[in-house]
C-alpha positions as protocol buffer text, in pm:
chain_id: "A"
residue {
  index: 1
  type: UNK
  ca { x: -799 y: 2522 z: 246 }
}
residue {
  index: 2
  type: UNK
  ca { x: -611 y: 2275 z: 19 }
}
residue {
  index: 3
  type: UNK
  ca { x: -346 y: 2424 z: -170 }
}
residue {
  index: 4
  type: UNK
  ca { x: -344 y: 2064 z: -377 }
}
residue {
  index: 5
  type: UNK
  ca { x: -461 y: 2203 z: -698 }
}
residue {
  index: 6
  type: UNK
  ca { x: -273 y: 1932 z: -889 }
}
residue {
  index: 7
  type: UNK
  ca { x: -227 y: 1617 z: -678 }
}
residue {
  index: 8
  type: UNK
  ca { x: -476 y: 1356 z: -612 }
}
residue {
  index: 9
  type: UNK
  ca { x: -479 y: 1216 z: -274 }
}
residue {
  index: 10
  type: UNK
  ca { x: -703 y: 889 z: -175 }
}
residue {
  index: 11
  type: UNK
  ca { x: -718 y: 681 z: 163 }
}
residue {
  index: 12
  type: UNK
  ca { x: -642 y: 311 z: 231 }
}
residue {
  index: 13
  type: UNK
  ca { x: -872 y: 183 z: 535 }
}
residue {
  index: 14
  type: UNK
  ca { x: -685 y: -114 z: 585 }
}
residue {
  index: 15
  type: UNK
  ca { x: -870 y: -320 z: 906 }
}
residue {
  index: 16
  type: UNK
  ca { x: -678 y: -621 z: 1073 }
}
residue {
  index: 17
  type: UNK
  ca { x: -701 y: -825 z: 1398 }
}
residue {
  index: 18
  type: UNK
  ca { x: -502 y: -643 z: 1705 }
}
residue {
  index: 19
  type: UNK
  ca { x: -148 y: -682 z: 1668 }
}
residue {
  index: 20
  type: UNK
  ca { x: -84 y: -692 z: 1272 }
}
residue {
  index: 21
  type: UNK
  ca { x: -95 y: -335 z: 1197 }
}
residue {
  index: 22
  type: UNK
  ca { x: 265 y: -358 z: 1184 }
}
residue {
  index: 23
  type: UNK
  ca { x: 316 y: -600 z: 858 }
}
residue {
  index: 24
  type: UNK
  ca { x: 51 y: -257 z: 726 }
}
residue {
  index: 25
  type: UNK
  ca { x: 287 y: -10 z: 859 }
}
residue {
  index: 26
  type: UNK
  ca { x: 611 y: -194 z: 667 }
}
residue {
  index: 27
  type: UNK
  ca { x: 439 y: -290 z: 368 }
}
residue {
  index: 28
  type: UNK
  ca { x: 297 y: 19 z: 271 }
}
residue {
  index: 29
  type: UNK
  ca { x: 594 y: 176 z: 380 }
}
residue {
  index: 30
  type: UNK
  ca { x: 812 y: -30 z: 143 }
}
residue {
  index: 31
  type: UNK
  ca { x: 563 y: 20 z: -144 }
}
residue {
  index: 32
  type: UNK
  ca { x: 566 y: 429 z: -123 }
}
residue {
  index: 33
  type: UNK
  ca { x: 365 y: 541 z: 174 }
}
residue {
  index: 34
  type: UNK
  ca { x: 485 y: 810 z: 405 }
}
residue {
  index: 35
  type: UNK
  ca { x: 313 y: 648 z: 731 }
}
residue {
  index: 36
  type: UNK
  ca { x: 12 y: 547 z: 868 }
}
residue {
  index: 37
  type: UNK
  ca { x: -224 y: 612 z: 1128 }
}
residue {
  index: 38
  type: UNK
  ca { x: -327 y: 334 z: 1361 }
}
residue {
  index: 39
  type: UNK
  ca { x: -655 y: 354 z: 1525 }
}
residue {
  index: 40
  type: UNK
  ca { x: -783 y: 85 z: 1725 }
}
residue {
  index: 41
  type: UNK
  ca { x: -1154 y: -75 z: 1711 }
}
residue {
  index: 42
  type: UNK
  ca { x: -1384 y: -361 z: 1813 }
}
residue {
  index: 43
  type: UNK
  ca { x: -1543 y: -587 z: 1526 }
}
residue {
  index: 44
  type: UNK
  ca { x: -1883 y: -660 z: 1550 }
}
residue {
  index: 45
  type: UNK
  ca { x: -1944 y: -864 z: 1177 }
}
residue {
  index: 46
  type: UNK
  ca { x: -2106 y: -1180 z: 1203 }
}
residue {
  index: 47
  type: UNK
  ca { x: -1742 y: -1402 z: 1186 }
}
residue {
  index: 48
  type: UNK
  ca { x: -1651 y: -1194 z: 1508 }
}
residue {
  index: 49
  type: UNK
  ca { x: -1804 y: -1340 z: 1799 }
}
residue {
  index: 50
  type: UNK
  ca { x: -1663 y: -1595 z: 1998 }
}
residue {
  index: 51
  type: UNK
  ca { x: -1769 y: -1749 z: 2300 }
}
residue {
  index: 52
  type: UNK
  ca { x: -1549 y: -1853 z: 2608 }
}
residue {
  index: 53
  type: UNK
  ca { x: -1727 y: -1989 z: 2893 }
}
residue {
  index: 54
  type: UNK
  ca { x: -2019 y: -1857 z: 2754 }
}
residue {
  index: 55
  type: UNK
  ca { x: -1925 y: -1508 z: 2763 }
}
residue {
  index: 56
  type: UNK
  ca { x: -1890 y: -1325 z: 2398 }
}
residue {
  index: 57
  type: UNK
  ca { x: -1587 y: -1200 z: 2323 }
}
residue {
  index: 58
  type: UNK
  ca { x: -1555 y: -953 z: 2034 }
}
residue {
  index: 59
  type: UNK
  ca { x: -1229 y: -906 z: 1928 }
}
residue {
  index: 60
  type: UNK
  ca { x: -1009 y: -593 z: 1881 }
}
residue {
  index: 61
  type: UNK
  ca { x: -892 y: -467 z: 1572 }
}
residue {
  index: 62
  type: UNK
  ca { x: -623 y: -227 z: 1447 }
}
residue {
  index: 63
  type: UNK
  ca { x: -766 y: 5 z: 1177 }
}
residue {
  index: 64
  type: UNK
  ca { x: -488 y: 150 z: 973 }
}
residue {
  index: 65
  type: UNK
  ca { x: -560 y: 477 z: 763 }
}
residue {
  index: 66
  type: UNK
  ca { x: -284 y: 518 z: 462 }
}
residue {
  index: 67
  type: UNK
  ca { x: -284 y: 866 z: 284 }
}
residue {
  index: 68
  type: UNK
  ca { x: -115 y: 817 z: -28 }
}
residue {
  index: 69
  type: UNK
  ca { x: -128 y: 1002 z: -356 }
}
residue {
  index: 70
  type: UNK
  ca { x: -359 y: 823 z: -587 }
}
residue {
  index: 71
  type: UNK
  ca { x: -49 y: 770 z: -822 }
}
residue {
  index: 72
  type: UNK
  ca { x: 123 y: 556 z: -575 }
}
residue {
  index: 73
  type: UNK
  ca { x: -262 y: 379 z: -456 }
}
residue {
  index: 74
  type: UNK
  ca { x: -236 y: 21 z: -600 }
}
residue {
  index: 75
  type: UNK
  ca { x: 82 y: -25 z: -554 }
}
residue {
  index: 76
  type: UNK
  ca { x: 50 y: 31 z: -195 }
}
residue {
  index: 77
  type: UNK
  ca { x: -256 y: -158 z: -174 }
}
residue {
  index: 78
  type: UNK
  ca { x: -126 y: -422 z: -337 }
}
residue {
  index: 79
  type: UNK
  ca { x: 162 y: -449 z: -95 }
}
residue {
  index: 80
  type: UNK
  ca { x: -90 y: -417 z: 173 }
}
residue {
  index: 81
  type: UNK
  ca { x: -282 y: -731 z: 65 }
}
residue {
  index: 82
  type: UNK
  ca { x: 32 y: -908 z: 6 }
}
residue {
  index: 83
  type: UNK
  ca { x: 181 y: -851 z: 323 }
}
residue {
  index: 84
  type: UNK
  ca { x: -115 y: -902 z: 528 }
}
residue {
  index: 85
  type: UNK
  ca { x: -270 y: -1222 z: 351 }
}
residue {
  index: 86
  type: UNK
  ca { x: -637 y: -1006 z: 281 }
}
residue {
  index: 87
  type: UNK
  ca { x: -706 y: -1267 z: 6 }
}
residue {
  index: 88
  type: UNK
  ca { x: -726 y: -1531 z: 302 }
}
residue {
  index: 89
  type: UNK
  ca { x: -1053 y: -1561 z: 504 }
}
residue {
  index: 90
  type: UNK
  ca { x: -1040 y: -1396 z: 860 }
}
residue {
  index: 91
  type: UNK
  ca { x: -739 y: -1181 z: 822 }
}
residue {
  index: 92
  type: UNK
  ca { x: -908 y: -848 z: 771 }
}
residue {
  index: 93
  type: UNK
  ca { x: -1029 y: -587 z: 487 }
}
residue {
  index: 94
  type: UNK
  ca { x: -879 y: -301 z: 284 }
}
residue {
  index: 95
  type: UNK
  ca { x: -1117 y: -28 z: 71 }
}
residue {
  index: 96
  type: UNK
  ca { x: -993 y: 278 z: -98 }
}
residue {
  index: 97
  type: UNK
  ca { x: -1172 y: 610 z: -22 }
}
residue {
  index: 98
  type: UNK
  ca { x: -1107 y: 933 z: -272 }
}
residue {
  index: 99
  type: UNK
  ca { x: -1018 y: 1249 z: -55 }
}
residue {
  index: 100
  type: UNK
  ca { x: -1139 y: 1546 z: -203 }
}
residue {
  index: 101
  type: UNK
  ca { x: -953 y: 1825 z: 20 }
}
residue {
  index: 102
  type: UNK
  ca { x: -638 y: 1772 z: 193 }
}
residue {
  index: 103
  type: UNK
  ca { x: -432 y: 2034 z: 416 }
}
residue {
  index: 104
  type: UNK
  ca { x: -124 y: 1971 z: 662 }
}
residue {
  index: 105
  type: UNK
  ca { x: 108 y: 1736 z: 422 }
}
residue {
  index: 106
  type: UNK
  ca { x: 329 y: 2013 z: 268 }
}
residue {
  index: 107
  type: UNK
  ca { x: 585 y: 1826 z: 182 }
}
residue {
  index: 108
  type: UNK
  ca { x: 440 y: 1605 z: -94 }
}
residue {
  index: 109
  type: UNK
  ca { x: 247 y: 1924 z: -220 }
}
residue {
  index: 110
  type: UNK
  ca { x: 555 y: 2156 z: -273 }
}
């Protein structure tokens, strides 16, 4: 059960190619985030298969989830985006997801 009656919590999916989670990590660390989880996954849009000697290869990807209170959201997103180059094609994607319950992160609460 949450005991976050008055704080608003949302999630930053942040998805980049294997190996630049960490310009994420920094960014959002910089920019008021208290970490980061990095969880690693296999794109399968159409801009993510390549061929090499005819065999497909679909590329890896780092996805990076960023709890932050939804005070601090935009300007860790923004950060993000920055850091990362989002705006540019074929460097990744970032979406914002309210969380409705939250448990476990004490120390922001109290």
């Amino acid at each position: 059960m949450s005991k976050n009656k008055e704080m608003e919590f949302q999630l930053i999916v942040t998805i980049v190619n294997k190996g630049h989670c960490g310009s994420v990590i920094d960014s959002s660390l910089k920019a008021g985030a208290e970490g980061g989880t990095i969880i690693t996954g296999r794109g399968s849009g159409i801009h993510e298969k390549a061929k090499l000697f005819s065999f497909t290869i679909e590329p890896e990807k780092d996805i990076i989830l960023t709890l932050v209170p939804a005070d601090r959201t935009e300007k860790v997103l923004e950060a993000i985006v920055k850091a990362s180059k989002l705006n540019e094609p074929g460097n990744g994607i970032a979406f914002v997801v309210d969380v409705e319950k939250t448990t476990g992160i004490n120390h922001l609460i109290e």
